[in-house]
C-alpha positions in Angstrom: 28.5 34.5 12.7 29.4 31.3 14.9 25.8 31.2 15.9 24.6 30.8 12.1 27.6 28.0 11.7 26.5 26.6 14.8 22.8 26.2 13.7 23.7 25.2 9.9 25.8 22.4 11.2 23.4 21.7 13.7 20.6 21.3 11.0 22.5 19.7 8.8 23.1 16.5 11.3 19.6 16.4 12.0 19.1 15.5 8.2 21.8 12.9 8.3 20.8 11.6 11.1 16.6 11.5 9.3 18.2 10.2 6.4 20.3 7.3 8.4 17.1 6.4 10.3 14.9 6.3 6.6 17.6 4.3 5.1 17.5 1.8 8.6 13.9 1.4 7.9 13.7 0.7 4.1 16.8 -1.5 4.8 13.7 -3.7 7.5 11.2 -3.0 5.0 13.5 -4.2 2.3 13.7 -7.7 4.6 10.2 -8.1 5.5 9.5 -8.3 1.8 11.9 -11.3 1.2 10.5 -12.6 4.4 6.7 -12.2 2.7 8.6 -13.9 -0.6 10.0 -16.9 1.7 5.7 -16.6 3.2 4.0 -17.4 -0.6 6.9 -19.7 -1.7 5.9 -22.0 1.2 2.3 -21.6 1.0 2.9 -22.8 -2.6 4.5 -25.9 -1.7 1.7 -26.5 0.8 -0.8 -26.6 -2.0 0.9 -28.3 -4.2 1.7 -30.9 -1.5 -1.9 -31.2 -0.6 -2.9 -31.2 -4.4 -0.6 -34.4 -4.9 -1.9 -35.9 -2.0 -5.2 -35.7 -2.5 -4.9 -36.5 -5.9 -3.4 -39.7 -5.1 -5.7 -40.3 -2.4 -3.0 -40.3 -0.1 -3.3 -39.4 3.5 -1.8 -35.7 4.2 1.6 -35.3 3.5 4.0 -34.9 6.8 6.1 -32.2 5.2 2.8 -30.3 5.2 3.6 -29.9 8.9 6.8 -29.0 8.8 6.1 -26.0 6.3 3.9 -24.8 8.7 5.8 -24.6 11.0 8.1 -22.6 9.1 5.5 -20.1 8.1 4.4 -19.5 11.3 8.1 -18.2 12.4 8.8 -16.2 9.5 5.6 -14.1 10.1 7.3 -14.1 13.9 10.4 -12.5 11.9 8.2 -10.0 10.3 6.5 -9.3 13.7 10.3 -8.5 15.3 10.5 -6.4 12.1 7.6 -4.7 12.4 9.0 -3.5 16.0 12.3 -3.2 14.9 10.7 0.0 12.9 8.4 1.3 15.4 11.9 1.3 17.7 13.9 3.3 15.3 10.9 5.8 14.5 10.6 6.4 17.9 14.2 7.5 18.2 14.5 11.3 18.8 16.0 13.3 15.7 18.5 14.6 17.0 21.9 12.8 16.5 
């Protein structure tokens, strides 16, 4: 009988331990999507900047720059993500 406890308890932390590594990654996932969010506000901005600008035949605007800049390390963030996932998938199932 011990050996059917044995394998039922050892089953049974397998699937907690599958269900802690699914709720790790839609926990990531769940961040790279307000990362993508943070992405289209900016790129927004940057049109609407530009927009102004050239509607006021101004020269480019130097917070154009800056948002950028910003874009370019939030789609780092996703990127560390991104391998954040791969790292936990890759983890063995066994607690």
């Amino acid at each position: 009988m011990s050996g059917i406890f044995g394998r039922l308890k050892s089953g049974a932390g397998k699937v907690a331990h599958g269900a802690e590594k699914l709720a790790h990654v839609k926990r990531i996932e769940g961040d790279i999507g307000n990362i993508r969010k943070q992405i289209d506000e900016h790129y927004h901005k940057i049109g609407e900047m530009t927009y102004n600008s050239k509607v006021k035949n101004e020269s480019e605007n130097p917070q154009i720059a800056d948002m950028i800049a910003k874009i370019t390390n939030l789609f780092q963030q996703i990127g560390f993500k991104e391998e954040e996932i791969k790292q936990v998938n890759a983890e063995p199932d066994q607690p």
